[in-house]
PDB file of N, CA, C and O in Angstrom:
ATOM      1  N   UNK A   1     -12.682  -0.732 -14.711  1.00  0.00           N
ATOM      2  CA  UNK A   1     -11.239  -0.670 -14.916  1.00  0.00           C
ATOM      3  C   UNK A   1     -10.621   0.172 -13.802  1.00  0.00           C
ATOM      4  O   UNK A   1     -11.041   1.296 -13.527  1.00  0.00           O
ATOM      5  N   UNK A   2      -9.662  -0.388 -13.209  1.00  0.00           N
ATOM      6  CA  UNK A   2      -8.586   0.374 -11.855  1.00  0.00           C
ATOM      7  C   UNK A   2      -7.837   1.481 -12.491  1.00  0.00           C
ATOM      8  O   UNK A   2      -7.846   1.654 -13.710  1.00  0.00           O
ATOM      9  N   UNK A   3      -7.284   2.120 -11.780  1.00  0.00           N
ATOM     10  CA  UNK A   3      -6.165   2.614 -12.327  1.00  0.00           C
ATOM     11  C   UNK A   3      -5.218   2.090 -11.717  1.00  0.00           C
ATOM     12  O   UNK A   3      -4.212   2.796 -11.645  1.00  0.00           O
ATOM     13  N   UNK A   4      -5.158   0.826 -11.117  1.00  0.00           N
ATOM     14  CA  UNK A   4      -3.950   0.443 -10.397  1.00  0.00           C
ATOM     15  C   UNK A   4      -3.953  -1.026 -11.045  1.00  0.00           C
ATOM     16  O   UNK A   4      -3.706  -1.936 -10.255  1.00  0.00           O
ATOM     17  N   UNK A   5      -4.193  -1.364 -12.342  1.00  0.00           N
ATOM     18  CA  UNK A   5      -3.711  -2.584 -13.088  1.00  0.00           C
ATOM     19  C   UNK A   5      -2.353  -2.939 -13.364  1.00  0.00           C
ATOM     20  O   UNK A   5      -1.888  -4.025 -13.710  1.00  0.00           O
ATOM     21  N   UNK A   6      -1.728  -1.710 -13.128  1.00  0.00           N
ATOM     22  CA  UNK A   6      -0.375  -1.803 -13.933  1.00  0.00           C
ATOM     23  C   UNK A   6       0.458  -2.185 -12.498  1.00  0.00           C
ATOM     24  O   UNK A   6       1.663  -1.939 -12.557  1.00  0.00           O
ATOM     25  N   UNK A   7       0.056  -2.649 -11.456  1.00  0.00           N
ATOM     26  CA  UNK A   7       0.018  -2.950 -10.039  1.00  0.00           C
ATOM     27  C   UNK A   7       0.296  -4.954 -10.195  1.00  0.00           C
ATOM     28  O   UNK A   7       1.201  -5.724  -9.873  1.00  0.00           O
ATOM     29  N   UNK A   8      -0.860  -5.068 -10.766  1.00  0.00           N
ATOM     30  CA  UNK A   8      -1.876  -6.357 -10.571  1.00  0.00           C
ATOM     31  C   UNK A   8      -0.610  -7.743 -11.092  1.00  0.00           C
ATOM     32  O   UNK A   8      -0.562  -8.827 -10.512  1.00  0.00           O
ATOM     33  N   UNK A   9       0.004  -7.483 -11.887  1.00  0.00           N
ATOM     34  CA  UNK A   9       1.235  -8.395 -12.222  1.00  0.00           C
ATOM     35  C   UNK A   9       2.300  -8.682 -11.269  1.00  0.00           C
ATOM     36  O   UNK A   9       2.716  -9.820 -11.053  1.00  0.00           O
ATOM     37  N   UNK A  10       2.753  -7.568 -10.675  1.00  0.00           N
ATOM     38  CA  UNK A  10       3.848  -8.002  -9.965  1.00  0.00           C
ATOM     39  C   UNK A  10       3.688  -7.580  -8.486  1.00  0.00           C
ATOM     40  O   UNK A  10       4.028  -8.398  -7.631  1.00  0.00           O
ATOM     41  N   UNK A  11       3.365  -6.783  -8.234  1.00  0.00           N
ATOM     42  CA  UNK A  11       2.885  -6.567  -6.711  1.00  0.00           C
ATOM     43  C   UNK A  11       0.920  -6.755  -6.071  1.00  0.00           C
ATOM     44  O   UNK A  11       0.232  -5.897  -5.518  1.00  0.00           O
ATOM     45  N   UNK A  12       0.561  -8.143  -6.434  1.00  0.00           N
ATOM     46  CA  UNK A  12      -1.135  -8.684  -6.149  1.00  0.00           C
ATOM     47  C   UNK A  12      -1.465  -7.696  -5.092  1.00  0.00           C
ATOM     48  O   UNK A  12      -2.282  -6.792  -5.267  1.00  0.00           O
ATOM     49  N   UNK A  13      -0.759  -7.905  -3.909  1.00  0.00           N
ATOM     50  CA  UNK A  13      -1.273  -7.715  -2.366  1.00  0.00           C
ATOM     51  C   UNK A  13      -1.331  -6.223  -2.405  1.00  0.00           C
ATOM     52  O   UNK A  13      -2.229  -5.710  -1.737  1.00  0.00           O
ATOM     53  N   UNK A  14      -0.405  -5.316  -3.175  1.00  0.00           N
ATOM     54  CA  UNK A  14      -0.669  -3.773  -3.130  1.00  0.00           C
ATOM     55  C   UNK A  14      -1.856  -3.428  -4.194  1.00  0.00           C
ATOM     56  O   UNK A  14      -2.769  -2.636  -3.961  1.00  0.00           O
ATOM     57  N   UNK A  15      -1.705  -4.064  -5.239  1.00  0.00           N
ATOM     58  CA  UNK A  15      -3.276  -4.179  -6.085  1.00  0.00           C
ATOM     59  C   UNK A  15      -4.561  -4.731  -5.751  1.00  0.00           C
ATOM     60  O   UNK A  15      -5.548  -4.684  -6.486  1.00  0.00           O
ATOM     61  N   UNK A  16      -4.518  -5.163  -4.814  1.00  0.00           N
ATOM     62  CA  UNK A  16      -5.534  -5.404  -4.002  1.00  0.00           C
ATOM     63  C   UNK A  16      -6.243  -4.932  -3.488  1.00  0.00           C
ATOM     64  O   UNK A  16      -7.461  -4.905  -3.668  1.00  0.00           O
ATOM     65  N   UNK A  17      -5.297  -4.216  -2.353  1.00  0.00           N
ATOM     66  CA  UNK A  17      -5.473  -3.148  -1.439  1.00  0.00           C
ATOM     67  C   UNK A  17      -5.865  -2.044  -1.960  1.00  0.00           C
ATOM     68  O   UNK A  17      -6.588  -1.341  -1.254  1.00  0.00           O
ATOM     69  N   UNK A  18      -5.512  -1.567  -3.330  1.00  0.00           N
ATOM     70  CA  UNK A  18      -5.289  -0.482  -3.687  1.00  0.00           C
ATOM     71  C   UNK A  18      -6.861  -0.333  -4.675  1.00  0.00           C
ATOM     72  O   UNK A  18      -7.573   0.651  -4.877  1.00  0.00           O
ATOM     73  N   UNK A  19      -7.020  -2.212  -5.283  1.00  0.00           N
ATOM     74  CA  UNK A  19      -8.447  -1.353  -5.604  1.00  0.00           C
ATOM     75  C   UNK A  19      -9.973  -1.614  -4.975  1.00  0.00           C
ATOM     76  O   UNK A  19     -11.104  -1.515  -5.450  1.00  0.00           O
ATOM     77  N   UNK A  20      -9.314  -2.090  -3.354  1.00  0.00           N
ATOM     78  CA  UNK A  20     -10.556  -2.288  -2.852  1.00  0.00           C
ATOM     79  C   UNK A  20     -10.456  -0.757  -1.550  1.00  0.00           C
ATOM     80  O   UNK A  20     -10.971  -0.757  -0.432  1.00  0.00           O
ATOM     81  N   UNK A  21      -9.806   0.156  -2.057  1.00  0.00           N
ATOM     82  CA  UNK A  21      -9.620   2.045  -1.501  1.00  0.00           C
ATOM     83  C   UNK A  21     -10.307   2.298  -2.547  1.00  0.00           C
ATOM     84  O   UNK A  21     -11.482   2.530  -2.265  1.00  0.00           O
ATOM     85  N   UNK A  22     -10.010   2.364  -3.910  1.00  0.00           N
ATOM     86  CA  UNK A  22     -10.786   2.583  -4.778  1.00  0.00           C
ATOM     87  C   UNK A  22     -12.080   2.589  -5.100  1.00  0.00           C
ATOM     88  O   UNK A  22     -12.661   3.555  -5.594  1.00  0.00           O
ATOM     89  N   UNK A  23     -12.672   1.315  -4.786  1.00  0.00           N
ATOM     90  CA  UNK A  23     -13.681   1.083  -4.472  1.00  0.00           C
ATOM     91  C   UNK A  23     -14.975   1.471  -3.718  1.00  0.00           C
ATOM     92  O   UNK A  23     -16.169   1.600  -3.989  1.00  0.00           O
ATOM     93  N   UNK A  24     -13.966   1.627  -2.375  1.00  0.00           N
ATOM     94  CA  UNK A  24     -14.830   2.236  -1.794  1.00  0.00           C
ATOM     95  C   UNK A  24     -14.597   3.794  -1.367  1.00  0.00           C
ATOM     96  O   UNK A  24     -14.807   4.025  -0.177  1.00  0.00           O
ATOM     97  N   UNK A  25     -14.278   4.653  -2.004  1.00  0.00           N
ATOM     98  CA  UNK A  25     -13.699   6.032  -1.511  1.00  0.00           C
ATOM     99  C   UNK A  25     -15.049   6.711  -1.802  1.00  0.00           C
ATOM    100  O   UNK A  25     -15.282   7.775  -1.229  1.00  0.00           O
ATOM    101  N   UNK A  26     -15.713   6.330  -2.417  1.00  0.00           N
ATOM    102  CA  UNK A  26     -17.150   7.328  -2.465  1.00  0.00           C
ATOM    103  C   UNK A  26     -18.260   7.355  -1.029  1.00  0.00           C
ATOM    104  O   UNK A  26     -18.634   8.122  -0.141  1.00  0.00           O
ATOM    105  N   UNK A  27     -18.550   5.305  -1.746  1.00  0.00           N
ATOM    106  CA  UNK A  27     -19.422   4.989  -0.427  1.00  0.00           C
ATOM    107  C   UNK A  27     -18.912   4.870   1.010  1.00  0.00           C
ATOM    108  O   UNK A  27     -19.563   5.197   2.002  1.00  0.00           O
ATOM    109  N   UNK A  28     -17.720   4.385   1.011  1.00  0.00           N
ATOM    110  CA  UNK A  28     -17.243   4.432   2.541  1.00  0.00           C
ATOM    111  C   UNK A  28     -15.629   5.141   2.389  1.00  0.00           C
ATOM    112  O   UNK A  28     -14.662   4.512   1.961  1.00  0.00           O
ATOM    113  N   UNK A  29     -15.595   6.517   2.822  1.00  0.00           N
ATOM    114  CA  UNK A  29     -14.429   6.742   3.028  1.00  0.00           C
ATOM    115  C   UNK A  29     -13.600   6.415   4.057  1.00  0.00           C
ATOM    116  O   UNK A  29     -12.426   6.220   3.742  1.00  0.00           O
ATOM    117  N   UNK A  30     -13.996   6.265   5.579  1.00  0.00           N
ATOM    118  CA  UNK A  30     -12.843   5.556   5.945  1.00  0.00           C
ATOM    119  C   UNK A  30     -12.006   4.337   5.531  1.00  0.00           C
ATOM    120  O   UNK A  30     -10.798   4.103   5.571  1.00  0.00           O
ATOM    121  N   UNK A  31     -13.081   3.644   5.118  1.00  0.00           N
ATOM    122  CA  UNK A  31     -12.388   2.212   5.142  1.00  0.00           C
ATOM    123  C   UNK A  31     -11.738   2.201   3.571  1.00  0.00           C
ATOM    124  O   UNK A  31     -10.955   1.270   3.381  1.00  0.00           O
ATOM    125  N   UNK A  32     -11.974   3.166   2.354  1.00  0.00           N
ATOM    126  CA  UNK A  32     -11.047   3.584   1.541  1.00  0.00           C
ATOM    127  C   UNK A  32      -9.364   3.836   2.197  1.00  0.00           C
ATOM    128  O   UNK A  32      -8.255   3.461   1.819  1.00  0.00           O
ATOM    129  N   UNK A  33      -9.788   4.550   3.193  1.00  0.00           N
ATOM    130  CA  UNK A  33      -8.766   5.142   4.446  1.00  0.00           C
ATOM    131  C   UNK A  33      -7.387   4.229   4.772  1.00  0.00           C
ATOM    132  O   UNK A  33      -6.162   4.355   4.750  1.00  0.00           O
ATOM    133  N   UNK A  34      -8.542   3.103   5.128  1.00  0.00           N
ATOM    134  CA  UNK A  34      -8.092   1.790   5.861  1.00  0.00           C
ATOM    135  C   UNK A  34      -6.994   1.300   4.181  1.00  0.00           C
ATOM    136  O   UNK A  34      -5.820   1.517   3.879  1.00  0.00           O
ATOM    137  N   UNK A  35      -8.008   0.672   3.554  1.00  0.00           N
ATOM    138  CA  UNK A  35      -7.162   0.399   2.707  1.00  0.00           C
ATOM    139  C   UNK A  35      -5.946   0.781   1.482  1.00  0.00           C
ATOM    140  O   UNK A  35      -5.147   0.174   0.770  1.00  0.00           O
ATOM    141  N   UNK A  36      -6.392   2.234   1.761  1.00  0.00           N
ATOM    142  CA  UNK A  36      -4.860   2.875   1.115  1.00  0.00           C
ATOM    143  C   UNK A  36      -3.742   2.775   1.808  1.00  0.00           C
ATOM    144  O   UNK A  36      -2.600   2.628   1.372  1.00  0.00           O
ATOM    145  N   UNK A  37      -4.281   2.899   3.444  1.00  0.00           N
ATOM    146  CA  UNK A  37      -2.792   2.773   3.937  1.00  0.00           C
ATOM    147  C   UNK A  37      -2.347   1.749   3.850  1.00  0.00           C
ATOM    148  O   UNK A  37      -1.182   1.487   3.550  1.00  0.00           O
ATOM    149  N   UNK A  38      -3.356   0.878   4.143  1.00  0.00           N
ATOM    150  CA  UNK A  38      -2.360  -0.672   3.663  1.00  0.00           C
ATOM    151  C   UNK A  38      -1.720  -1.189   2.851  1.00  0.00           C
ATOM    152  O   UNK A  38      -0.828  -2.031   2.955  1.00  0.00           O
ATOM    153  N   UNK A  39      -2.630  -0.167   1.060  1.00  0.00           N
ATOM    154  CA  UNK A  39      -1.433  -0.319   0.135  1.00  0.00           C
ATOM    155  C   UNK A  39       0.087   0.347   0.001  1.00  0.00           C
ATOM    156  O   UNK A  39       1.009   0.160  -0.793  1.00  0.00           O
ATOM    157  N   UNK A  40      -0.089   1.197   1.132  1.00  0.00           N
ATOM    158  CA  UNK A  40       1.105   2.042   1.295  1.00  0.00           C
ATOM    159  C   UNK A  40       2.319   1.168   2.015  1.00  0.00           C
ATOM    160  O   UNK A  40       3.438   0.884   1.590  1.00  0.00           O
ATOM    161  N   UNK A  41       1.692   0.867   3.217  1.00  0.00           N
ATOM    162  CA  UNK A  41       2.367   0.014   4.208  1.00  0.00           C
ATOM    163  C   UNK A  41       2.908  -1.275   2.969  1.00  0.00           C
ATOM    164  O   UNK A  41       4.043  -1.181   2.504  1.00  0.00           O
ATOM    165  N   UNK A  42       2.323  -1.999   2.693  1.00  0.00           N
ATOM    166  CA  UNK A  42       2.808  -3.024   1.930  1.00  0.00           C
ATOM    167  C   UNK A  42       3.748  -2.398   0.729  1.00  0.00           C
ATOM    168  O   UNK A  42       4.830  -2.978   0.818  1.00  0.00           O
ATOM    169  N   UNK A  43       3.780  -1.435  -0.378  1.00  0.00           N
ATOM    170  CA  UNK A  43       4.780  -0.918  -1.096  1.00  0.00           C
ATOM    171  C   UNK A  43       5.967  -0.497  -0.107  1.00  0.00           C
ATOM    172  O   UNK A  43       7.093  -0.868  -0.436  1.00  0.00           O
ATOM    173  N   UNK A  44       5.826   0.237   1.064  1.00  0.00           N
ATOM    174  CA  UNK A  44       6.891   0.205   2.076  1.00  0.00           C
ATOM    175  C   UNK A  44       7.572  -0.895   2.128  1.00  0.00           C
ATOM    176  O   UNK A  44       8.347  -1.254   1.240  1.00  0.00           O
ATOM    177  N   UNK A  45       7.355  -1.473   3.097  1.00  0.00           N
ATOM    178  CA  UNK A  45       7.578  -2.846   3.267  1.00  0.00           C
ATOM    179  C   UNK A  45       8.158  -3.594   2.422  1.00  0.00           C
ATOM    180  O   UNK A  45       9.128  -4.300   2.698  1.00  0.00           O
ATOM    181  N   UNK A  46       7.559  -3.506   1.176  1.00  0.00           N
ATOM    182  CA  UNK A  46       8.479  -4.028  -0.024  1.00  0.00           C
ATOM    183  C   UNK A  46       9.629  -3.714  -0.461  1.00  0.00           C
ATOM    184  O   UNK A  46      10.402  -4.605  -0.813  1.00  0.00           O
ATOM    185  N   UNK A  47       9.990  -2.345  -0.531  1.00  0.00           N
ATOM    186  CA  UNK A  47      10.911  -1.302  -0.841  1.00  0.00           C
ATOM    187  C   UNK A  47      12.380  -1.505   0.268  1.00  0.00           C
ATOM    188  O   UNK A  47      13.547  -1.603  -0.113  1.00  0.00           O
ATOM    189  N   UNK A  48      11.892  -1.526   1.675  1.00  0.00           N
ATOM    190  CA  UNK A  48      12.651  -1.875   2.621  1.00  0.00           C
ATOM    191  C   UNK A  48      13.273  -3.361   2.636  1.00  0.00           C
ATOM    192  O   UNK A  48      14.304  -3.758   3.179  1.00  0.00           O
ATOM    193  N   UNK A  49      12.432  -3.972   1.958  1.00  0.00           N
ATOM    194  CA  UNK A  49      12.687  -5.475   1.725  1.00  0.00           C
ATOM    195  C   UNK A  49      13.796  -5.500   0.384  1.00  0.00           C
ATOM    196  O   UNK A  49      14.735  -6.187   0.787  1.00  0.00           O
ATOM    197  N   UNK A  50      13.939  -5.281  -0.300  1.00  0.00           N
ATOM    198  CA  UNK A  50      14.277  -4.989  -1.928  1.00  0.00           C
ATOM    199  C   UNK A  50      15.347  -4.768  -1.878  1.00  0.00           C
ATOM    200  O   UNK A  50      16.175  -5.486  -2.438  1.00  0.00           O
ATOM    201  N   UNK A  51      15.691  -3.598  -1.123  1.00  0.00           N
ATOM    202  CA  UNK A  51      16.667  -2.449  -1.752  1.00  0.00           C
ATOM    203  C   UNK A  51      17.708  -2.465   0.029  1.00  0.00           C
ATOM    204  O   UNK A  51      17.386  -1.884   1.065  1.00  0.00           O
ATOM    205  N   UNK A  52      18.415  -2.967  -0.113  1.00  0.00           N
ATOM    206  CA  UNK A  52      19.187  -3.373   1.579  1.00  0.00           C
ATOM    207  C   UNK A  52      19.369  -2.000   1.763  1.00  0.00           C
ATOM    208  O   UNK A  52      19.063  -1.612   2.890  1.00  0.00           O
ATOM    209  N   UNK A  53      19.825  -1.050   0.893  1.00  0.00           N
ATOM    210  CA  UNK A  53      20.677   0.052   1.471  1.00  0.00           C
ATOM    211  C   UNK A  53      19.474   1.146   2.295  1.00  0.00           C
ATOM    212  O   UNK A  53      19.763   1.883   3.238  1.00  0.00           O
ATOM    213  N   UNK A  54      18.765   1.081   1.970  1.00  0.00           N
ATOM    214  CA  UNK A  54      17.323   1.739   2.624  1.00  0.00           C
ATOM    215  C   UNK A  54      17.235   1.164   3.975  1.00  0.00           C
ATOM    216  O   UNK A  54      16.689   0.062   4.027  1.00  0.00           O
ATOM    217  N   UNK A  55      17.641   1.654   5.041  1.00  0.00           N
ATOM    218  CA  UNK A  55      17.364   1.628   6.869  1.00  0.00           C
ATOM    219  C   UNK A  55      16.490   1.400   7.046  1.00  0.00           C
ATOM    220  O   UNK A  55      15.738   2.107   6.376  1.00  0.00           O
ATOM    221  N   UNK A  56      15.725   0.368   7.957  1.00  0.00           N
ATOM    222  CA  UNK A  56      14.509   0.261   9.149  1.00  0.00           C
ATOM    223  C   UNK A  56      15.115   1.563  10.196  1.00  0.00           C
ATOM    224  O   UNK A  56      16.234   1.711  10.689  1.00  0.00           O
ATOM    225  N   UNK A  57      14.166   2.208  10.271  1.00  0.00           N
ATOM    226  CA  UNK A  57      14.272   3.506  11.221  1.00  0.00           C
ATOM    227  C   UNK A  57      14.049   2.431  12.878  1.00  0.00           C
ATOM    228  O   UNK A  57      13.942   1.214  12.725  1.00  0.00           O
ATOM    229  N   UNK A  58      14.003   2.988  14.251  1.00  0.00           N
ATOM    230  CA  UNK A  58      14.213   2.208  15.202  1.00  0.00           C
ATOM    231  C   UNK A  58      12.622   2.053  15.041  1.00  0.00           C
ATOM    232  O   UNK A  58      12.443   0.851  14.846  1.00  0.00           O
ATOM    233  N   UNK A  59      11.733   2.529  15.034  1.00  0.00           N
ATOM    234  CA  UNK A  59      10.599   2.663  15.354  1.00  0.00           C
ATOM    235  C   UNK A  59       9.889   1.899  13.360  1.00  0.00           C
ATOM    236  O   UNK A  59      10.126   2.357  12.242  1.00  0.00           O
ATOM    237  N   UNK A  60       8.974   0.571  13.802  1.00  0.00           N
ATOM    238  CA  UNK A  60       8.707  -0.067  12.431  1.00  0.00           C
ATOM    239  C   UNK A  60       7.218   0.211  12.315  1.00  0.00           C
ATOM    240  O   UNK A  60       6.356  -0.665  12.248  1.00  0.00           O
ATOM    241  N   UNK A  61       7.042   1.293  12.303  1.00  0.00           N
ATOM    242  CA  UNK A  61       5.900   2.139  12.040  1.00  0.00           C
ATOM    243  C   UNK A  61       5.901   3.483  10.951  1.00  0.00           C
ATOM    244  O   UNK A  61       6.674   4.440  10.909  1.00  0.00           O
ATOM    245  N   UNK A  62       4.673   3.138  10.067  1.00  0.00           N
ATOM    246  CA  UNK A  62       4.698   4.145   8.922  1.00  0.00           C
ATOM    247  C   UNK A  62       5.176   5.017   9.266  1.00  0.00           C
ATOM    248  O   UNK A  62       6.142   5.275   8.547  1.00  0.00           O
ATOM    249  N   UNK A  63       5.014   5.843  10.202  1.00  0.00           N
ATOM    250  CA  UNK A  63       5.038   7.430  10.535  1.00  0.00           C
ATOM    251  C   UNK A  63       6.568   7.284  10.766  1.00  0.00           C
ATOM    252  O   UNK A  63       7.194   7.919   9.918  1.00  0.00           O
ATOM    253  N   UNK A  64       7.329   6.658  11.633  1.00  0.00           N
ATOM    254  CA  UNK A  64       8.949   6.484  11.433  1.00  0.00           C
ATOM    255  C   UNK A  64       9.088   6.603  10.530  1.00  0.00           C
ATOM    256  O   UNK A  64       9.786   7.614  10.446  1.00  0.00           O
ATOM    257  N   UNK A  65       8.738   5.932   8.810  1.00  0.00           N
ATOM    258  CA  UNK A  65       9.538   5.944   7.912  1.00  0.00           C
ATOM    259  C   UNK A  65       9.304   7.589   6.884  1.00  0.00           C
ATOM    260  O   UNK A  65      10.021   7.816   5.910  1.00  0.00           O
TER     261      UNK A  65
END
């Protein structure tokens, strides 16, 4: 069981991501690494997508936002 089920209904691609970090955060921590940020990047991404009043900073990189 994830703790990121409550994910799995409406946002797949961040539940995804989120429990294949999970997954591996013991045996392989970078690539836990790898895939948290991606669930991050993608909830970003979404959020910026969603909600108009929220700015793309000039720079469309995590660390900009």
């Amino acid at each position: 069981m994830s703790q990121f089920t409550f994910l799995q209904r409406e946002w797949t691609a961040v539940f995804e991501a989120a429990v294949k970090a999970e997954a591996a955060v013991h045996s392989d921590p970078r690539t836990a690494c790898f895939y948290a940020r991606r669930a991050l990047e993608l909830a970003v991404s979404w959020a910026f997508k969603h909600y108009p009043w929220f700015r793309l900073p000039c720079q469309h990189n995590l660390s900009a936002l």
